[in-house]
TORTORKE-862698 format. One record per residue (C-alpha): residue number from 1; residue in three letters; x, y, z. Coordinates in nm, 3 decimals. Example, Ala and Ser with C-alpha at 12.3 -4.5 7.8 and 13.67 -1.06 7.14 Angstrom:
2
n->1; res->ala; X->1.230; Y->-0.450; Z->0.780
n->2; res->ser; X->1.367; Y->-0.106; Z->0.714
***
This chain:
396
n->1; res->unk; X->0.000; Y->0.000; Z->0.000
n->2; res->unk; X->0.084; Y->0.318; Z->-0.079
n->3; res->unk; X->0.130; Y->0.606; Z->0.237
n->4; res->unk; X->-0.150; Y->0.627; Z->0.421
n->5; res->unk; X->-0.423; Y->0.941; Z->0.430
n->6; res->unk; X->-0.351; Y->1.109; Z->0.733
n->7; res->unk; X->-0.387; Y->1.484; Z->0.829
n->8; res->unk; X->-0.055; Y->1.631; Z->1.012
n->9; res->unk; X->-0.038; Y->1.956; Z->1.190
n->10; res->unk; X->0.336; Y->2.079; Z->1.291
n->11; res->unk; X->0.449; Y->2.243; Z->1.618
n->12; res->unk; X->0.583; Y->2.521; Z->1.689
n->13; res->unk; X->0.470; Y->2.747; Z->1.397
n->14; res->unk; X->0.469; Y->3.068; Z->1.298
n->15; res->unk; X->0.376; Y->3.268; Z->0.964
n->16; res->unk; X->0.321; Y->2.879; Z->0.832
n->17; res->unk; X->0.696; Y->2.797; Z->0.900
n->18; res->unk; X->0.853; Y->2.546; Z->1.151
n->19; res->unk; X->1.048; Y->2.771; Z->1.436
n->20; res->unk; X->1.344; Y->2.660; Z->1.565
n->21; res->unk; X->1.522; Y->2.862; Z->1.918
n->22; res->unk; X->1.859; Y->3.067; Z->1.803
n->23; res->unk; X->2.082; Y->2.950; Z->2.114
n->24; res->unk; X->2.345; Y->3.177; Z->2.249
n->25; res->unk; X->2.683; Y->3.091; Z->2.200
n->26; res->unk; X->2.904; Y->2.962; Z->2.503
n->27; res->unk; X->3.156; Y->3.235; Z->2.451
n->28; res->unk; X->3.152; Y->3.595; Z->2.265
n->29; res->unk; X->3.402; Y->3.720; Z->2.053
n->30; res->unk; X->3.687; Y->3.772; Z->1.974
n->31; res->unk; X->3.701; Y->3.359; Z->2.094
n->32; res->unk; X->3.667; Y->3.105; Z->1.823
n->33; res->unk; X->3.396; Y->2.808; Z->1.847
n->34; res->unk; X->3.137; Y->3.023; Z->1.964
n->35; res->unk; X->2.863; Y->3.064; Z->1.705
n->36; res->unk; X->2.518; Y->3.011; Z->1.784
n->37; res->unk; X->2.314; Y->2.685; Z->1.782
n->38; res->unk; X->1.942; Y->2.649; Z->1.657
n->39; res->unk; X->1.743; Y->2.408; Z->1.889
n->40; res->unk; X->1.449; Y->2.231; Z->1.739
n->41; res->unk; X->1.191; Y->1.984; Z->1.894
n->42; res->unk; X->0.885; Y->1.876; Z->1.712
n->43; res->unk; X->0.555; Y->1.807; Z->1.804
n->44; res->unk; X->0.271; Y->1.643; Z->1.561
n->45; res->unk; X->-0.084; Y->1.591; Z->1.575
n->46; res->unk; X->-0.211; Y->1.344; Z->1.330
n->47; res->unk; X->-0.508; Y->1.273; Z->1.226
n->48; res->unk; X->-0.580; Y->0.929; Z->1.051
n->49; res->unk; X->-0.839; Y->0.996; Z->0.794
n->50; res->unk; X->-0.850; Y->0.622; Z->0.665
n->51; res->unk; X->-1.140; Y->0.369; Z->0.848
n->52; res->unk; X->-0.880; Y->0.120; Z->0.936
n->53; res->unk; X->-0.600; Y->0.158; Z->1.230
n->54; res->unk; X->-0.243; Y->0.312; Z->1.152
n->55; res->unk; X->0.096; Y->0.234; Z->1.331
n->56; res->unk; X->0.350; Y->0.443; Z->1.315
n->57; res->unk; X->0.686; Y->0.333; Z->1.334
n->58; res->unk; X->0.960; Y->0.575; Z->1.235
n->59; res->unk; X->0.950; Y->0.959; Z->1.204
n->60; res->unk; X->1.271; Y->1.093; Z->0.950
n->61; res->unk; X->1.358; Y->1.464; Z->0.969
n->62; res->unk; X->1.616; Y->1.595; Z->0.675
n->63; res->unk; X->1.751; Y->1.900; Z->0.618
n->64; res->unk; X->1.793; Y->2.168; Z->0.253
n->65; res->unk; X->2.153; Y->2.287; Z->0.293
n->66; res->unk; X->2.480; Y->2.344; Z->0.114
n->67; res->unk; X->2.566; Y->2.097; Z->0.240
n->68; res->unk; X->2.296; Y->1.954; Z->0.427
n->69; res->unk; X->2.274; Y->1.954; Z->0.752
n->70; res->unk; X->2.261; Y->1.616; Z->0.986
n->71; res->unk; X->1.926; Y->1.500; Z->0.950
n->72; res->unk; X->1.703; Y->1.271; Z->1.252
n->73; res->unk; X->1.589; Y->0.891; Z->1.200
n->74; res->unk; X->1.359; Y->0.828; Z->1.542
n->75; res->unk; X->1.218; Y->0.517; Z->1.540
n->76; res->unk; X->0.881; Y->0.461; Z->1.757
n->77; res->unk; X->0.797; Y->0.074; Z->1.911
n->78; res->unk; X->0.409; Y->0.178; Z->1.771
n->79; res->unk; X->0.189; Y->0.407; Z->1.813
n->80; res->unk; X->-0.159; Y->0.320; Z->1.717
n->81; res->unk; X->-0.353; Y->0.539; Z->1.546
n->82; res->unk; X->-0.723; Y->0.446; Z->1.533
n->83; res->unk; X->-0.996; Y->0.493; Z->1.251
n->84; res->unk; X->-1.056; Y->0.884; Z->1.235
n->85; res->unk; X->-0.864; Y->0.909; Z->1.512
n->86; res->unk; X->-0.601; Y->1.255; Z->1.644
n->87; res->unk; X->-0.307; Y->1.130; Z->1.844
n->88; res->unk; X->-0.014; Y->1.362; Z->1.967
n->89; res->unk; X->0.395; Y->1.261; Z->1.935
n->90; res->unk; X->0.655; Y->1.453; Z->2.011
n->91; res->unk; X->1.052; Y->1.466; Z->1.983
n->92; res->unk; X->1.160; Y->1.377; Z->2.290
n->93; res->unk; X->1.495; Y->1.552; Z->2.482
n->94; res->unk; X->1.697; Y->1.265; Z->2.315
n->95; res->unk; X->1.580; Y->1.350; Z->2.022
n->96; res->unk; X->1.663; Y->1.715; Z->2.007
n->97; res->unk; X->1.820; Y->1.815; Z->1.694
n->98; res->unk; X->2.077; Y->2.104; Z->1.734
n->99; res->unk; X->2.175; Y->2.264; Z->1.391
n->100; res->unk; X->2.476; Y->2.442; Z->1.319
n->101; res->unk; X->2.415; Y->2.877; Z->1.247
n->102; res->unk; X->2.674; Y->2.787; Z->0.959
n->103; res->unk; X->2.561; Y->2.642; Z->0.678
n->104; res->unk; X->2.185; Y->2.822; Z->0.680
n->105; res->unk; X->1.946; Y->2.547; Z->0.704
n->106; res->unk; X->1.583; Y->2.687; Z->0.577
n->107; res->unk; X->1.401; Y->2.346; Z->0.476
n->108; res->unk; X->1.260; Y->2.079; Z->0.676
n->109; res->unk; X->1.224; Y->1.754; Z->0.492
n->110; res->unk; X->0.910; Y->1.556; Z->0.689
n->111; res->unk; X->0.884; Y->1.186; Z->0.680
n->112; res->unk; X->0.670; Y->0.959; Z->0.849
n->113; res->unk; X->0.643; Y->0.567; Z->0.797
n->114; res->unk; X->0.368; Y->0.364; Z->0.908
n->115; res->unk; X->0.350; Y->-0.029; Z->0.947
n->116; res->unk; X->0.231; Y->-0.170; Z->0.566
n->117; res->unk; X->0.285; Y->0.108; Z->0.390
n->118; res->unk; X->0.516; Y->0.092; Z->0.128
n->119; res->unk; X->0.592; Y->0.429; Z->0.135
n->120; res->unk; X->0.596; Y->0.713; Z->0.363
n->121; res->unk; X->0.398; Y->1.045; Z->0.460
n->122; res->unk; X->0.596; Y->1.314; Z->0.377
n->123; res->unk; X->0.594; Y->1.673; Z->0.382
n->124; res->unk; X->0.848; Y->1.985; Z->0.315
n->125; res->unk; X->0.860; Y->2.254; Z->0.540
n->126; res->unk; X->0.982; Y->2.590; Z->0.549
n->127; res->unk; X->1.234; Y->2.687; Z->0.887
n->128; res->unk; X->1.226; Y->3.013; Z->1.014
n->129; res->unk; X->1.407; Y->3.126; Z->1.403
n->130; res->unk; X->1.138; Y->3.184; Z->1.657
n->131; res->unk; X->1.002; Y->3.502; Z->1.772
n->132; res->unk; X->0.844; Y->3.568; Z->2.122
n->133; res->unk; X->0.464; Y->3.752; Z->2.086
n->134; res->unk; X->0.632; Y->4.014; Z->2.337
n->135; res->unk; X->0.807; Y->4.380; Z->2.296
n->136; res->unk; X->1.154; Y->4.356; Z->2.065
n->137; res->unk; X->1.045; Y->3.922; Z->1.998
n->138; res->unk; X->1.242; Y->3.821; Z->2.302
n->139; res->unk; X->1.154; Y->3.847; Z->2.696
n->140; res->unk; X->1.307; Y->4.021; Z->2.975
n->141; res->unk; X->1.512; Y->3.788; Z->3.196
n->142; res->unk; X->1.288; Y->3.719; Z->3.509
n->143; res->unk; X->1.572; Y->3.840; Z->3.739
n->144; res->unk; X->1.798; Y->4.148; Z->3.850
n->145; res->unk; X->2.131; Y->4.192; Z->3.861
n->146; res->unk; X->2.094; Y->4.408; Z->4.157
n->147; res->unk; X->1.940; Y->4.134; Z->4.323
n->148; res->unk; X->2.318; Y->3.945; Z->4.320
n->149; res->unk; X->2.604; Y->3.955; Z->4.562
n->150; res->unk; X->2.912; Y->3.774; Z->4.630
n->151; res->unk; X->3.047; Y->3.679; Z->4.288
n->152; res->unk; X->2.687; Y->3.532; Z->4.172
n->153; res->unk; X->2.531; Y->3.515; Z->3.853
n->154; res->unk; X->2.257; Y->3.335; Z->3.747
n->155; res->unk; X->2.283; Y->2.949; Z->3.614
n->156; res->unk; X->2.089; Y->2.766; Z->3.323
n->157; res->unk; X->2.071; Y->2.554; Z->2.982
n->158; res->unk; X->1.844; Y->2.455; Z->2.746
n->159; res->unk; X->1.799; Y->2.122; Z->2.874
n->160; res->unk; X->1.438; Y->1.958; Z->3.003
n->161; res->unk; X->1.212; Y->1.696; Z->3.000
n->162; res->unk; X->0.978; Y->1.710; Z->2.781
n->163; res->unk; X->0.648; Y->1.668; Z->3.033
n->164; res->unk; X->0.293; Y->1.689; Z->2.907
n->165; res->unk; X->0.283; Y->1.605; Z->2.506
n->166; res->unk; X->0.669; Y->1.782; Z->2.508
n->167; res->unk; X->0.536; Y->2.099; Z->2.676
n->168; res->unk; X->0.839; Y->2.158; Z->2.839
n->169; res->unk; X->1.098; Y->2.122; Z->2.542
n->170; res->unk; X->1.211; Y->2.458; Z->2.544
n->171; res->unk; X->1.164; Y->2.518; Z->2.977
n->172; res->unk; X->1.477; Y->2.653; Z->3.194
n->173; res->unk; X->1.548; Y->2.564; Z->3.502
n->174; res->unk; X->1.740; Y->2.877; Z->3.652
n->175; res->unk; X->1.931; Y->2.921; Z->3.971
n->176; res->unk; X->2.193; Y->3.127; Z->4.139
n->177; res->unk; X->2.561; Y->3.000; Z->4.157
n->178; res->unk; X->2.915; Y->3.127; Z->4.273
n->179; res->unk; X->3.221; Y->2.966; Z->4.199
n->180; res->unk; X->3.328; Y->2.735; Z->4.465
n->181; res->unk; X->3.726; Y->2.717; Z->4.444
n->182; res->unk; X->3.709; Y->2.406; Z->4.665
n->183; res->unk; X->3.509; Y->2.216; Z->4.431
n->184; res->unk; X->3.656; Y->2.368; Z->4.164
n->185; res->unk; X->3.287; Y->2.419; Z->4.022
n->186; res->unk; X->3.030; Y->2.665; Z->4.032
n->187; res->unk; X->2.746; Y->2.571; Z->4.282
n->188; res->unk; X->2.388; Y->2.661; Z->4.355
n->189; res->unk; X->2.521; Y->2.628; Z->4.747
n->190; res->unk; X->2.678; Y->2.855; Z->4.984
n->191; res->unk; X->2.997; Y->2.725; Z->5.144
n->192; res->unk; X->2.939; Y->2.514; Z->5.431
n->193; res->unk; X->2.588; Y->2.433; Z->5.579
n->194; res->unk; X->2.471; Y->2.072; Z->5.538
n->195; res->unk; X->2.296; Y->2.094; Z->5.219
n->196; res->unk; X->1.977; Y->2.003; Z->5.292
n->197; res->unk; X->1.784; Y->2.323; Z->5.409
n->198; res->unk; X->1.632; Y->2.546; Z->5.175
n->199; res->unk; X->1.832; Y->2.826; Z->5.325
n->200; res->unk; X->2.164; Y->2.654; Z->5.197
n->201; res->unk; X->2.085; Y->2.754; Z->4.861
n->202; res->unk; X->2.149; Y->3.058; Z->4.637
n->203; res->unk; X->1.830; Y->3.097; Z->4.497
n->204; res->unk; X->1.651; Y->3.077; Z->4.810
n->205; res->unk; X->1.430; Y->3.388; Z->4.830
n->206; res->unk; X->1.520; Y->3.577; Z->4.502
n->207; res->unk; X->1.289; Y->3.793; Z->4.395
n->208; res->unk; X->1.122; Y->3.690; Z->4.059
n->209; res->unk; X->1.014; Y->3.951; Z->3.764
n->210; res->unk; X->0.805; Y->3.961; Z->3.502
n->211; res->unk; X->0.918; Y->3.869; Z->3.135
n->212; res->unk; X->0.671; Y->4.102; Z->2.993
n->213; res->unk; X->0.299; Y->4.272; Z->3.020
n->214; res->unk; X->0.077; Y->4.023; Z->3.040
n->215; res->unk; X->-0.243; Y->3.869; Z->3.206
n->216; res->unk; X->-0.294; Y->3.589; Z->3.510
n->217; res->unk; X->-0.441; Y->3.331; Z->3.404
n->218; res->unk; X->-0.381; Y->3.104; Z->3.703
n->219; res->unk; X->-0.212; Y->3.107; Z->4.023
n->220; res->unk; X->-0.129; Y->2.864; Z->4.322
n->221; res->unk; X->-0.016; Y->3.048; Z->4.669
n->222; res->unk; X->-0.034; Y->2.823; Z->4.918
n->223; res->unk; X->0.164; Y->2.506; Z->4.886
n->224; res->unk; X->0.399; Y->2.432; Z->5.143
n->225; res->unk; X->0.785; Y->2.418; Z->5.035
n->226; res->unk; X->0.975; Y->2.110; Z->5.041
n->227; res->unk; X->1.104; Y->2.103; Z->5.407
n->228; res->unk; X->1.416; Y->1.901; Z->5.270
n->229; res->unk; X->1.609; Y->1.970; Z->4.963
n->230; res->unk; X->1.610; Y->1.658; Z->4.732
n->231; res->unk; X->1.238; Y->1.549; Z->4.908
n->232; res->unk; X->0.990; Y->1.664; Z->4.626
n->233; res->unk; X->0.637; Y->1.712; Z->4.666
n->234; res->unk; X->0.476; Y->1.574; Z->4.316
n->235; res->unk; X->0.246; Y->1.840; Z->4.257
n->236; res->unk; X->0.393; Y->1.962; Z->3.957
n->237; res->unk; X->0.398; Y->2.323; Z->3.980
n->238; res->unk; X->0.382; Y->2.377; Z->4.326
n->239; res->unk; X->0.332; Y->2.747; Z->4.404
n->240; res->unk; X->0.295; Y->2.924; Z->4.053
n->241; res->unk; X->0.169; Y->3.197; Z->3.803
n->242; res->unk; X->0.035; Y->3.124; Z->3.457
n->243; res->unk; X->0.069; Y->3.458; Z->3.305
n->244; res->unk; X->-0.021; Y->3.507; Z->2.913
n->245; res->unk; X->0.214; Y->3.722; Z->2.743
n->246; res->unk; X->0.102; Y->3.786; Z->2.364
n->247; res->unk; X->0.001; Y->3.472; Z->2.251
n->248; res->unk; X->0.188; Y->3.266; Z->2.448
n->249; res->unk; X->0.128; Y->3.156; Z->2.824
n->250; res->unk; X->0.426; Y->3.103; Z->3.037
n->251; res->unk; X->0.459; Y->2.904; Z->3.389
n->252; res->unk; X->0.627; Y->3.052; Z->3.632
n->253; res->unk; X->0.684; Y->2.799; Z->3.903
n->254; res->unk; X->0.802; Y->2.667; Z->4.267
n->255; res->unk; X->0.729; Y->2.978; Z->4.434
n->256; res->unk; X->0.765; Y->3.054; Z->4.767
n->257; res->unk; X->0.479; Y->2.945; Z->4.997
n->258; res->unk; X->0.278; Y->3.305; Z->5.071
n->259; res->unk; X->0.539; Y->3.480; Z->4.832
n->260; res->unk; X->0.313; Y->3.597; Z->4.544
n->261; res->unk; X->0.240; Y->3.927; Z->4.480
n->262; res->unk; X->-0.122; Y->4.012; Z->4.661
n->263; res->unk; X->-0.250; Y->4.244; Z->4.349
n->264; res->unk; X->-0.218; Y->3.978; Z->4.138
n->265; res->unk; X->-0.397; Y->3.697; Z->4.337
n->266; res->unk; X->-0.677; Y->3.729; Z->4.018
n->267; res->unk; X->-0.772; Y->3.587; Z->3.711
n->268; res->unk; X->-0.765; Y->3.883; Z->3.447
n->269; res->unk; X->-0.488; Y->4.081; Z->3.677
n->270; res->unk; X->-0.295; Y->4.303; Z->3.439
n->271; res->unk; X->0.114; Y->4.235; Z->3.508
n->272; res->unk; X->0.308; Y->4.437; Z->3.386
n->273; res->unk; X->0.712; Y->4.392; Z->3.253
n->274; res->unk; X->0.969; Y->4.398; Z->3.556
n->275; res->unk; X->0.715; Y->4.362; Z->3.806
n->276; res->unk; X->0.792; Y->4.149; Z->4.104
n->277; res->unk; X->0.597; Y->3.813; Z->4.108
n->278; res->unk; X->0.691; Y->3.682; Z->4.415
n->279; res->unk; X->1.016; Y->3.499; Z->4.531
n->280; res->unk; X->1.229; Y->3.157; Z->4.449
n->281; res->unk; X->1.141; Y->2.889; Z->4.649
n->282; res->unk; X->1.096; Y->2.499; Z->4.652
n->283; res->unk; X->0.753; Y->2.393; Z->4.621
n->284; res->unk; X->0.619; Y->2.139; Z->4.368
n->285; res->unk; X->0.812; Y->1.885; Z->4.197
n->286; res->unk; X->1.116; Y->2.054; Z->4.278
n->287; res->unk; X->1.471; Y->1.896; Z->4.442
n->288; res->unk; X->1.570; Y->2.193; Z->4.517
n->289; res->unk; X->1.545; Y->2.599; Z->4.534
n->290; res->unk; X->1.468; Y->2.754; Z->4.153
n->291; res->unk; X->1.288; Y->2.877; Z->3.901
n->292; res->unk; X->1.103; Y->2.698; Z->3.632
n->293; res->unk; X->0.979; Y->2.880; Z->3.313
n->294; res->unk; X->0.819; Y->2.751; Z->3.000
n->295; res->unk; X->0.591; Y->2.870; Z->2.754
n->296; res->unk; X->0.302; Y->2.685; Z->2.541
n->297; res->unk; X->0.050; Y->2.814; Z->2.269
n->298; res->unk; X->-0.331; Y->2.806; Z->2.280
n->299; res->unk; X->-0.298; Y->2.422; Z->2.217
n->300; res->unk; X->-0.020; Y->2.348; Z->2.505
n->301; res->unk; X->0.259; Y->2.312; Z->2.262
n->302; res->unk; X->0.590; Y->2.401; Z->2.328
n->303; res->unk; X->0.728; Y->2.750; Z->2.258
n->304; res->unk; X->1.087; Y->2.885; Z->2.247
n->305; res->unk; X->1.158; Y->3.152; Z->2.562
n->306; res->unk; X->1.404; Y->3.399; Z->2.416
n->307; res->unk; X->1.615; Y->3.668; Z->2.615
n->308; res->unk; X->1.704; Y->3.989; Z->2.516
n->309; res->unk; X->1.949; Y->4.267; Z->2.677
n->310; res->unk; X->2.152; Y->4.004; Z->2.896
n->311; res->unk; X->2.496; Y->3.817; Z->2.873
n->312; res->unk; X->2.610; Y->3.463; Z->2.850
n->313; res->unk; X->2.897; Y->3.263; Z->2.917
n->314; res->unk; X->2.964; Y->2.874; Z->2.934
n->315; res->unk; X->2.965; Y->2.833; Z->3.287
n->316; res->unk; X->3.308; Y->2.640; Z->3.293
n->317; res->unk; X->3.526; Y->2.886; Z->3.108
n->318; res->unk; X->3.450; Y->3.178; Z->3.354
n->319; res->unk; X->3.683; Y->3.113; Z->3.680
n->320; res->unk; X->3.680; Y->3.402; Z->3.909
n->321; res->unk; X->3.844; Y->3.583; Z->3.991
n->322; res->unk; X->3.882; Y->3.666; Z->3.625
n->323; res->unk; X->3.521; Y->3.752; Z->3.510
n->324; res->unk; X->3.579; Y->4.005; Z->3.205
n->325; res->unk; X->3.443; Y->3.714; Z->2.954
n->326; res->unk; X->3.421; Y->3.694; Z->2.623
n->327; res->unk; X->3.048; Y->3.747; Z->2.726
n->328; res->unk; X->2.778; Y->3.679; Z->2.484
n->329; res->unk; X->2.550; Y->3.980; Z->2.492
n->330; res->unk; X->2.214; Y->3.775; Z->2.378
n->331; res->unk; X->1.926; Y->3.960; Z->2.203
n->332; res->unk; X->1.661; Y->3.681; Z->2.082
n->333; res->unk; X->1.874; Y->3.374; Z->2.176
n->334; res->unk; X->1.764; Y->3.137; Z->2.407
n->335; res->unk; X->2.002; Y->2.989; Z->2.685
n->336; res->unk; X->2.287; Y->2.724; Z->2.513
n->337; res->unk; X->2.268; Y->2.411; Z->2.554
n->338; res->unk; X->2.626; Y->2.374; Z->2.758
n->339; res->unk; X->2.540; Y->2.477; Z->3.104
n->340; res->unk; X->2.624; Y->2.855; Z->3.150
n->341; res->unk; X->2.671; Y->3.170; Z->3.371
n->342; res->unk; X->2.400; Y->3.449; Z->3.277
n->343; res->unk; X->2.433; Y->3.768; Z->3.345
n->344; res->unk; X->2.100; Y->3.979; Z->3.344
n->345; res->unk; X->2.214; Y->4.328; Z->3.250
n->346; res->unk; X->2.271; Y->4.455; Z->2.920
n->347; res->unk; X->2.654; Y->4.575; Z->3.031
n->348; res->unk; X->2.883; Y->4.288; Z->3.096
n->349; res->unk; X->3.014; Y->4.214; Z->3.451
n->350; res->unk; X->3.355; Y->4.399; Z->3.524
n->351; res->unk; X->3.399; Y->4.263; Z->3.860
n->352; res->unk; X->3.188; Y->3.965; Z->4.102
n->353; res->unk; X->3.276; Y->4.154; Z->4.431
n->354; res->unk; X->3.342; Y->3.910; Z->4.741
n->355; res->unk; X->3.088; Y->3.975; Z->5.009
n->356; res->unk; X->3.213; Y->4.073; Z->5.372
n->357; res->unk; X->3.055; Y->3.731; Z->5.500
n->358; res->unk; X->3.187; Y->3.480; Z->5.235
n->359; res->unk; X->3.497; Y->3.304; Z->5.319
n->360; res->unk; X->3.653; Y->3.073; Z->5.035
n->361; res->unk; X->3.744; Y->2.703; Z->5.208
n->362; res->unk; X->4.035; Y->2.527; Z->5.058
n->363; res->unk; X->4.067; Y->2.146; Z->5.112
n->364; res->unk; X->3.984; Y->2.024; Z->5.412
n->365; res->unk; X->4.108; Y->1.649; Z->5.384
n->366; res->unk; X->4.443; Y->1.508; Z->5.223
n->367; res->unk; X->4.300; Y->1.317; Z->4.927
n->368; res->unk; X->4.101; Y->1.608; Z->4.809
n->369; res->unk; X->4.456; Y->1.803; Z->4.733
n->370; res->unk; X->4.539; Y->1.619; Z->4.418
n->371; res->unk; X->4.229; Y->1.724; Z->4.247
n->372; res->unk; X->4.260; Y->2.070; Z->4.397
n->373; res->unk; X->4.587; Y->2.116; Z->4.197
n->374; res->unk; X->4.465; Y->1.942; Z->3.915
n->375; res->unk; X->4.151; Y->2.249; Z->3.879
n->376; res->unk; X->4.397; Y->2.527; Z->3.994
n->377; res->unk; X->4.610; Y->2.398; Z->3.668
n->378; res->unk; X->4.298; Y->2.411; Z->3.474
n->379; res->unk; X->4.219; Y->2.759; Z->3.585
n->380; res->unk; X->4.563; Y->2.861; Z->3.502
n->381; res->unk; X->4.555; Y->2.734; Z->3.159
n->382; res->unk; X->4.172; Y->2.886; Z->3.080
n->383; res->unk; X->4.373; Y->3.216; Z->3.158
n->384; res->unk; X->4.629; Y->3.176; Z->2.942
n->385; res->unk; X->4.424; Y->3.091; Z->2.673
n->386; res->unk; X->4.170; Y->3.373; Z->2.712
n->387; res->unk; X->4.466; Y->3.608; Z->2.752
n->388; res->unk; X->4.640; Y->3.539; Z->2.414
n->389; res->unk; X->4.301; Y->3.536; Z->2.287
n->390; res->unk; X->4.258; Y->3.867; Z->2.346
n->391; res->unk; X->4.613; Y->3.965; Z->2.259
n->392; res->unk; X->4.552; Y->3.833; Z->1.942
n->393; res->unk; X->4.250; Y->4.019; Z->1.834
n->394; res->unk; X->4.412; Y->4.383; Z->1.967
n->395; res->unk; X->4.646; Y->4.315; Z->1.710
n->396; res->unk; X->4.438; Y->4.305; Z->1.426
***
């Protein structure tokens, strides 16, 4: 038989193309390697328009480019697709396709194959970068900077679950970090404490902003926080907002218990950009203190979040007390995939001041030493490199 007669509606869209999220790079210029990725998930509704049952098997996703870029073959145990039936699939986070910003991909190549067909569904698509329904196409980032001390900046990636039907594709999950020279690592903990109170963390009581005007839809204010970091309470969202912006609708979630902002306790309640929401906590399905954002359309599908007027940096390349960059000053570009440092101003950081009560702990047992040197070496040669980096370009 030949493909079957089926009715297939593509997410995300917009203007009748297939959007994909322009990802900031990892590292500005004048540093090689740091052009921009385009992130793009898929979801499909099909609708099977013959009176017999369908099973698809294998979804095949090809790219138009000189020369083409690396294409996706996912392959499906069955999903059944009754007589005049609409089912739902979605590319999953391990099937995220990442294309390169060099060579320009603009056409989507759409196959599907179905069990005792002899040939496949297909469709051709055009690609086009996504653009948030908000001021400029790109949101605000939900935080300050004057809401950071001690050498902090903000912490995220664009890397999630997928959740309901892939609603979540495109979420962050965003904390506060500092560098911790004893770990060698940047950490979403202060130094000491036992790591298991809320109050241990970073994030813990950040205040939270607005992306953009919009209207509540929905709100939840009185959840209790998880008592424990790492114990999670498995109502999703915990303590949240629902707040449409444009024509998109974007969670807001894990709140603070009682931290919401009493004039907009409403349905209808007008929000407007850079107005406090309420404060980080650790409510919901939530291991510990952050926030959660993602944004759907009218039918829950998943929507790139794009930030404008803040900077970026892969997370392990910046080693205080060095902190001058490359940035990545992002306008439309949604966080990269590598997890990075973000800094929500649209100036670069000169300096991460220490705070009067932070005290940096070296190694406090024998065996921890060896790796200790091993990251100081590291640090050392990051330096270098960034230094004749930059030596190199004032030459030109």
């Amino acid at each position: 038989m030949t493909a079957p007669t089926i009715n297939v509606v593509v997410h995300p869209t917009q203007e009748g193309k297939v959007t994909f999220a322009l990802l900031a790079a990892t590292i500005g210029p004048p540093a090689p390697g740091g052009l921009e990725e385009r992130l793009l998930f898929l979801r499909l509704t099909i609708t099977n328009e013959e009176n017999f049952d369908i099973h698809l098997t294998q979804v095949m996703i090809t790219f138009v480019g000189n020369p083409p870029a690396i294409g996706k073959t996912i392959n499906i145990p069955s999903l059944t697709i009754h007589a005049e039936e609409t089912r739902n699939w979605f590319s999953d986070l391990q099937d995220r396709i990442l294309l390169p910003k060099y060579p320009v991909v603009s056409e989507m190549s759409l196959q599907l194959y179905f069990d005792g067909f002899s040939d496949p569904w297909s469709a051709d698509y055009d690609l086009k970068p996504h653009e948030n329904s908000v001021a400029s196409g790109a949101y605000k980032f939900p935080a300050l900077r004057a809401d950071l001390k001690f050498r902090e900046v903000w912490g995220g990636r664009s890397v999630h679950l997928g959740g309901e039907l892939g609603s979540q594709l495109f979420a962050y999950d965003l904390g506060v970090i500092a560098f911790n020279s004893t770990l060698g690592e940047w950490d979403t903990k202060y130094p000491g404490g036992d790591k298991k109170k809320n109050e241990d963390y970073r994030a813990w009581g950040r205040p939270v902003y607005a992306m953009a005007d919009g209207e509540v839809i929905s709100f939840e204010n009185d959840r209790n926080d998880n008592v424990v970091a790492g114990m999670v309470d498995m109502i999703n969202e915990g303590n949240y907002f629902r707040i449409r912006h444009g024509n998109e609708t974007v969670l807001y979630a894990h709140f603070q218990k009682g931290s919401l902002t009493p004039g907009l306790l409403s349905p209808d309640a007008k929000v407007t950009a850079g107005q406090q929401l309420g404060i980080v906590g650790n409510s919901g399905n939530s291991s510990e203190p952050h926030l959660h954002v993602h944004a759907v359309d009218d039918l829950n599908a998943m929507q790139p979040i794009l930030f404008r007027d803040i900077h970026i940096i892969a997370a392990y390349i910046l080693i205080p007390p060095e902190i001058t960059g490359p940035w990545f000053k992002a306008e439309r570009h949604g966080l990269p995939s590598l997890y990075s440092a973000i800094w929500p101003s649209v100036n670069p950081p000169h300096e991460l001041p220490m705070g009067d009560g932070e005290v940096e702990i070296g190694p406090q047992k024998f065996w921890e030493w060896p790796m200790f040197v091993l990251r100081s070496f590291f640090r050392w040669i990051v330096r270098l490199f960034r230094k004749l980096v930059q030596r190199d370009d004032s030459l030109r």
